[in-house]
C-alpha positions as CSV (number, residue, x, y, z in Angstrom):
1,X,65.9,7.7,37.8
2,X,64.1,5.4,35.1
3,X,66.6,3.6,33.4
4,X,64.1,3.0,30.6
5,X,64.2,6.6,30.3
6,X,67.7,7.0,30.3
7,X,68.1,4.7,27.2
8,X,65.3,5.9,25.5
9,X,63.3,2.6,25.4
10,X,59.3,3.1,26.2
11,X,58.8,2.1,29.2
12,X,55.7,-0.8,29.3
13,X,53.3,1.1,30.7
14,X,53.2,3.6,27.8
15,X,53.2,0.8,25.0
16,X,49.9,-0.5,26.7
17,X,47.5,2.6,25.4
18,X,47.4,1.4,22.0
19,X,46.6,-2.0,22.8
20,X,43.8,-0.7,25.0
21,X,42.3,1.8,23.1
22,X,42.4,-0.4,19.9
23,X,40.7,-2.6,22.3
24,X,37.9,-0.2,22.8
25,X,37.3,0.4,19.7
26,X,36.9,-2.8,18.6
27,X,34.3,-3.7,22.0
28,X,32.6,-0.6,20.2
29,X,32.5,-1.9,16.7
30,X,30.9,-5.0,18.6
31,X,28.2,-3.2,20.3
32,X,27.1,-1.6,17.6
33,X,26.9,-5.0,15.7
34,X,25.4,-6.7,17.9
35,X,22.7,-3.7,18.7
36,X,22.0,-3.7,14.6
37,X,21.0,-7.5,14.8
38,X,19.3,-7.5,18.2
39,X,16.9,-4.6,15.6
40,X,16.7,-6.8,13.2
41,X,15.8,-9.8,14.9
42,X,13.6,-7.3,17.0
43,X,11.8,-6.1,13.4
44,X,11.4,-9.9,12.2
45,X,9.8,-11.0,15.4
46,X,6.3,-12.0,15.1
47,X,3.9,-10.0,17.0
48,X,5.9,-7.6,17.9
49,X,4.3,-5.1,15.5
50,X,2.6,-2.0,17.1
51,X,-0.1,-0.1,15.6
52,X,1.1,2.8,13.8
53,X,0.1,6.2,14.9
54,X,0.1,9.3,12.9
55,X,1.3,12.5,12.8
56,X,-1.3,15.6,12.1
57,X,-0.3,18.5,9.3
58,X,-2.3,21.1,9.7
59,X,-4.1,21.9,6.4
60,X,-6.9,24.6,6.8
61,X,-9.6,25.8,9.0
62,X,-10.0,26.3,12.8
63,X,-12.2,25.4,15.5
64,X,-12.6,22.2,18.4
65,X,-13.9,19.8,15.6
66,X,-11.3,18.2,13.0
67,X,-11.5,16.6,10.0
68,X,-8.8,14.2,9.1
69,X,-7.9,13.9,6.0
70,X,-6.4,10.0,4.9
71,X,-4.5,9.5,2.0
72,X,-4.0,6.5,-0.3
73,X,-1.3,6.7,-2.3
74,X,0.5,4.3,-4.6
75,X,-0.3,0.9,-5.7
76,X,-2.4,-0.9,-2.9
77,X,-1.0,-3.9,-1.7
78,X,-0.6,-6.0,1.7
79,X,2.3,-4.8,4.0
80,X,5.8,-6.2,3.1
81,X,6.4,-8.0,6.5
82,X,10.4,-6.8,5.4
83,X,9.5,-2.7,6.3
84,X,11.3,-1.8,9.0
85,X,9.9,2.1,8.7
86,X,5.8,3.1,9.0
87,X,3.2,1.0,7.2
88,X,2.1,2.7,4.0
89,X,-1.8,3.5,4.2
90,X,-2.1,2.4,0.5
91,X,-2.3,-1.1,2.7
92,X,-5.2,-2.6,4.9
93,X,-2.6,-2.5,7.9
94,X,-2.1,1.0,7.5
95,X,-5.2,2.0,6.4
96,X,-7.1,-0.1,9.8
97,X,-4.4,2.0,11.5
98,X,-5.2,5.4,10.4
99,X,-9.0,4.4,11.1
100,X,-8.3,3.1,14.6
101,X,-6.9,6.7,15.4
102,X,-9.8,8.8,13.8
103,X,-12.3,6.5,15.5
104,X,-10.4,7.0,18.7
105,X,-10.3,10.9,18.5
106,X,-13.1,12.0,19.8
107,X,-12.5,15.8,18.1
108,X,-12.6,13.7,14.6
109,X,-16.0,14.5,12.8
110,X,-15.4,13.3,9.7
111,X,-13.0,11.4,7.2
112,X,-11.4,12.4,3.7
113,X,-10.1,9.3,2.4
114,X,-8.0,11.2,-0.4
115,X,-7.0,8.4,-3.2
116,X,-4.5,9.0,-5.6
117,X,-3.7,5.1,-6.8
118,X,-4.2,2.8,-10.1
119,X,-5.4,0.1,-7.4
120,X,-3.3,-3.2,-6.7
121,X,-4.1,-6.3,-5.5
122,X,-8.0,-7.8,-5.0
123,X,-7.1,-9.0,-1.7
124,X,-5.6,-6.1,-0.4
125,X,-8.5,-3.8,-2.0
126,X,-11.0,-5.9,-0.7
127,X,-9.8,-6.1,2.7
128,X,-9.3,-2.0,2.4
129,X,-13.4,-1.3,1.3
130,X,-14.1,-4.0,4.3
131,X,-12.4,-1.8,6.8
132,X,-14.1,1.3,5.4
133,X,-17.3,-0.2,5.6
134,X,-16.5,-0.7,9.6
135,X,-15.4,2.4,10.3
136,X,-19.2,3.4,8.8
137,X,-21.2,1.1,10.9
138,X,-19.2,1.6,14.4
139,X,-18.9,5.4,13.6
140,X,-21.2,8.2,12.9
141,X,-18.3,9.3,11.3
142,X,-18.9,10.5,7.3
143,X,-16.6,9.0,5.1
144,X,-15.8,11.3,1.6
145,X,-13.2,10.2,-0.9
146,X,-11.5,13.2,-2.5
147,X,-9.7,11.6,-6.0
148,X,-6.5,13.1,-7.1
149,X,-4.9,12.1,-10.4
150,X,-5.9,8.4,-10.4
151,X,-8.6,6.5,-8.8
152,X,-8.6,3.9,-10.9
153,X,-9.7,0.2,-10.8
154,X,-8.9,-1.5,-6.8
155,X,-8.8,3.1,-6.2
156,X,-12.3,3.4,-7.6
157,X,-13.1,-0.1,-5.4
158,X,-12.0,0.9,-2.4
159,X,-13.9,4.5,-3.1
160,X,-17.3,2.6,-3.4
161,X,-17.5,2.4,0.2
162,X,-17.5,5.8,1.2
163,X,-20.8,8.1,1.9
164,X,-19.8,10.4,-1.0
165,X,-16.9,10.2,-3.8
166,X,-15.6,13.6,-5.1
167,X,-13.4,13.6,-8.4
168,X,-11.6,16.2,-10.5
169,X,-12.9,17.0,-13.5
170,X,-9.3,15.4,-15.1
171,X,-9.3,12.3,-12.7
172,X,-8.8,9.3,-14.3
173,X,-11.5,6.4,-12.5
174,X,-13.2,3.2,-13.9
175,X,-11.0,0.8,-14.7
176,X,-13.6,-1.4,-13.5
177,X,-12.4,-5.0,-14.0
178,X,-9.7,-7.7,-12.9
179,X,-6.9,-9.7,-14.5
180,X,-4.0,-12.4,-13.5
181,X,-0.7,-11.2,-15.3
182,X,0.8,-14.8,-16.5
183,X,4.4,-14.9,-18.5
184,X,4.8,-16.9,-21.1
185,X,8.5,-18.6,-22.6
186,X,7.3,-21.4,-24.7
187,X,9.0,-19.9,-28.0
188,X,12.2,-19.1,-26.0
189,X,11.9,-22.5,-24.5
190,X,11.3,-24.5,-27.9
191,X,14.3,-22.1,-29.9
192,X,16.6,-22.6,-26.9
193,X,16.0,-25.9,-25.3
194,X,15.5,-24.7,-21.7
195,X,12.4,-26.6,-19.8
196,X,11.2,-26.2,-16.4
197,X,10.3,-29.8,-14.9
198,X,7.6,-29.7,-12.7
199,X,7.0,-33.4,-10.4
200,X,3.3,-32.6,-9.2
201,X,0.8,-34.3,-7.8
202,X,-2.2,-33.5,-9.6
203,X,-2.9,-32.9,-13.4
204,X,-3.5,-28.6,-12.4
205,X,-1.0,-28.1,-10.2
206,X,1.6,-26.6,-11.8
207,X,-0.9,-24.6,-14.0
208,X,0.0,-21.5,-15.3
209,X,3.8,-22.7,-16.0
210,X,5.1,-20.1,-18.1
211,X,7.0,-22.2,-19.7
212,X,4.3,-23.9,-21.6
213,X,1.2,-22.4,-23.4
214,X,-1.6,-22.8,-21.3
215,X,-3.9,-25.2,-22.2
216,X,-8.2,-24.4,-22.8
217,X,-9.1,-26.1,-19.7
218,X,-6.2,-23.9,-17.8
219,X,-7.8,-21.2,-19.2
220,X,-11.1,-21.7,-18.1
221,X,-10.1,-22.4,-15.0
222,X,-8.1,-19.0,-14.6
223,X,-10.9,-17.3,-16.3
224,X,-13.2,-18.5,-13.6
225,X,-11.6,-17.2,-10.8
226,X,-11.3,-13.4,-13.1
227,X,-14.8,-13.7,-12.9
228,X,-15.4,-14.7,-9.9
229,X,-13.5,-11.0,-9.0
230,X,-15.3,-9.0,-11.4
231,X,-18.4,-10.4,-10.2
232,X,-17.5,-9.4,-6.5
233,X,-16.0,-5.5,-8.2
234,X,-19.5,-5.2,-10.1
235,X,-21.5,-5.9,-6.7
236,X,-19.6,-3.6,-4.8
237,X,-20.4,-0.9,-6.9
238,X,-24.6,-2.1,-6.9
239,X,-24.6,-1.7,-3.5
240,X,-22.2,1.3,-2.7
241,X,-23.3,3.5,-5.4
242,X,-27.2,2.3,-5.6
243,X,-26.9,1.4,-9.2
244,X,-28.9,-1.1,-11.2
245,X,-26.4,-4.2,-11.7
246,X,-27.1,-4.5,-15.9
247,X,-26.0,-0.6,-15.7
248,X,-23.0,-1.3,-13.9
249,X,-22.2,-4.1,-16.4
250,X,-22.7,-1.4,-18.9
251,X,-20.0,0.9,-17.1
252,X,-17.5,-2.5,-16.4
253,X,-15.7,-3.4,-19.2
254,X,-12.5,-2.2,-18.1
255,X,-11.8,1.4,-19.8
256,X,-11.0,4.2,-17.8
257,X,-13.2,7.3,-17.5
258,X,-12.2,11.1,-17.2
259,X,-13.9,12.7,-13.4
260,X,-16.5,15.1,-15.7
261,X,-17.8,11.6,-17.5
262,X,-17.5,9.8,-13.9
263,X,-19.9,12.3,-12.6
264,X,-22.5,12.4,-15.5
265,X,-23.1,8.4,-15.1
266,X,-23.1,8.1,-11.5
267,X,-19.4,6.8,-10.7
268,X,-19.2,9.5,-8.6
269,X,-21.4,12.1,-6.7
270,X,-19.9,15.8,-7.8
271,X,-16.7,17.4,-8.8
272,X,-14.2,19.4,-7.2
273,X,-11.0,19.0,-5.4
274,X,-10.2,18.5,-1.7
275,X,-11.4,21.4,-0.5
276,X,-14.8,20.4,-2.0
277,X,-14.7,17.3,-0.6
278,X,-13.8,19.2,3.1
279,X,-17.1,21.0,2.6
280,X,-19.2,17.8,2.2
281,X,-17.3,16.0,5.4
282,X,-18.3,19.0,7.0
283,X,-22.0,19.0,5.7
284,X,-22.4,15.6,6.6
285,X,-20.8,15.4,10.1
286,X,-23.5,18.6,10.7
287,X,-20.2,21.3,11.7
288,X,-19.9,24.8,10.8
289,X,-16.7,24.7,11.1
290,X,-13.5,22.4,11.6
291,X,-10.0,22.1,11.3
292,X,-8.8,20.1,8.6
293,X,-5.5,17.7,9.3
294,X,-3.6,15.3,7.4
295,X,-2.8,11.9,8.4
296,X,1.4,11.9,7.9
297,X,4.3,9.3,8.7
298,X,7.5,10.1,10.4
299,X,10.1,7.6,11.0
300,X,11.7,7.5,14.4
301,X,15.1,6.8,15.2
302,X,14.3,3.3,15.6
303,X,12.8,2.7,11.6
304,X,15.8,5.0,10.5
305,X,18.2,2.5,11.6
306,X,16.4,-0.4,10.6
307,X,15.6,0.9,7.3
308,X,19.6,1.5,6.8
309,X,20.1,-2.1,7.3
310,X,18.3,-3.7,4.6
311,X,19.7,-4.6,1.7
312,X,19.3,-2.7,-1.4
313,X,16.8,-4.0,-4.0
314,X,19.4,-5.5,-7.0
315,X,19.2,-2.8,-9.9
316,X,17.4,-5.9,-12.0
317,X,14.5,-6.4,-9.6
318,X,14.0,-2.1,-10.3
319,X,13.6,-2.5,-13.6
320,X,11.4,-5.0,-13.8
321,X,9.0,-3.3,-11.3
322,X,9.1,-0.4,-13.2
323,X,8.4,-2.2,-16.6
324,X,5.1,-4.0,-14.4
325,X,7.2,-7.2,-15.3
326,X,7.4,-8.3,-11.6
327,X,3.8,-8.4,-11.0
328,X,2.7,-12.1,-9.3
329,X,0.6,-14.5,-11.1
330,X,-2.5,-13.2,-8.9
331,X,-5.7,-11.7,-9.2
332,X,-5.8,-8.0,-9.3
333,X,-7.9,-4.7,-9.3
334,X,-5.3,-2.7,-10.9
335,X,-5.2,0.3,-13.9
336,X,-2.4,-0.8,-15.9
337,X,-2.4,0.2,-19.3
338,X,-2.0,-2.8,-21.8
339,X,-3.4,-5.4,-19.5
């Protein structure tokens, strides 16, 4: 008999399962660590980005043919190369993508680019209306823009590129114009002795400090590149909408316009909502019938678990997004009411 049994003293073999199943758990714990950074690393990887393909919601009609309805949501901007989850189309990456897989589907007859966005950046627009524009000459696919609630400024810009443009009579477009948000401290600099020393090698390089007032030849200079923009915003709109260029002048000075005041001075073709918009893809593309499809993201696993492990944005950072207060010091085509 076991003498350790006897006495009532564990024997060692049963005072090894804790050690090894603590032991376990912690080779677990590890895994899972060092699967989370392997994503991570995975995510921040250049060129390891795939092109991202969407899912189709069925939205009305029947038949072989499809039309497939894009939309552009949201403040347009340049993908944050931080995103871990799907590229918003309301950038040029996801837009090219979205494009890519109606070009590439054959069944695709037409495209119903449906913006709902105050604009965003010039860059970003511009690079958006240039990948419209291809889609146009490689494709004898239609391109209609259906606006929602606001097309406005780099919205409307991006619209100017399609074959027709579609608003509701309460759509708020125009916006027609650029500007370069700069913050300005001086007075809190002067009343509380705080400066920002800048060692720079050239008399303009450090132009647009906000903690000076800028100066008239700043000014001009910053002005100059504003007009270069509008310049660029006004031509798009000559060529895409067939407009004289002194009317468009006329129609550019930055105010918004309602869709029924749109339609009456050529901003846009007709009224009506998506379903209006369907029926000119559809007219265009030469189908009797079709069925209509939207273009929609859904994570995988992969995105879930990298969107998990990225930081929250500081509570700070939120509220000055939301109060426009984080905007760069860079050109943009953007509604934004104030500026």
């Amino acid at each position: 008999m076991d003498r350790s049994s006897e006495s009532g003293t564990p024997s060692p073999r049963r005072r090894r399962w804790p050690w090894i199943v603590g032991g376990l758990a912690a080779l677990g714990f590890l895994g899972l660590a060092a699967l989370g950074i392997a994503l991570v690393l995975l995510a921040s990887t250049p060129g390891t980005t795939t092109p991202t393909t969407y899912d189709e919601e069925y939205v009305s009609g029947s038949g072989a043919d499809k039309i497939a309805v894009i939309p552009v949501e949201g403040t347009i901007a340049s993908a944050d190369s931080s995103l871990s989850g799907p590229v918003p189309i309301a950038t040029p990456e996801g837009l090219r993508d979205a494009l890519r897989q109606a070009r590439e589907d054959e069944s695709v007859r037409a495209v119903v680019l449906a913006v709902n966005s105050p604009g965003g950046g010039v860059t970003a627009s511009d690079l958006m209306h240039d990948a419209l524009q291809d889609f146009r000459r490689t494709t004898d696919k239609p391109v209609v823009v259906s606006m929602g609630d606001v097309a406005a400024s780099g919205g409307y810009y991006i619209s100017t590129a399609a074959d027709r443009i579609v608003a509701n009579e309460t759509t708020l477009t125009g916006s027609i114009g650029v500007f370069i948000p700069l913050l300005n401290f001086s007075e809190a600099s002067e009343r509380y002795g705080v400066k920002q020393i800048y060692i720079k090698s050239g008399r303009f390089k450090a132009m647009g400090n906000p903690w000076n007032e800028l100066t008239e030849d700043e000014r001009r200079i910053f002005q100059s590149i504003v007009d270069q923009y509008y310049d660029e915003f006004v031509e798009v709109i000559v060529e895409g909408r067939d407009l004289p260029e002194k009317r468009v002048r006329e129609l550019a000075d930055g105010r918004v316009y309602s869709g029924i005041q749109a339609e009456r001075l050529g901003l846009v073709d007709r009224l009506g909502n998506l379903d209006t918009a369907v029926r000119v893809a559809r007219d265009l593309a030469g189908i009797d019938e079709a069925r209509v499809v939207r273009y929609v993201q859904s994570p995988s696993l992969l995105e879930t678990m990298l969107a998990r492990l990225e930081p929250q944005e500081p509570e700070s950072l939120q509220l000055l997004r939301a109060a426009n207060l984080d905007l760069e010091a860079k050109p943009y085509y953007l509604y934004l009411p104030g500026a």
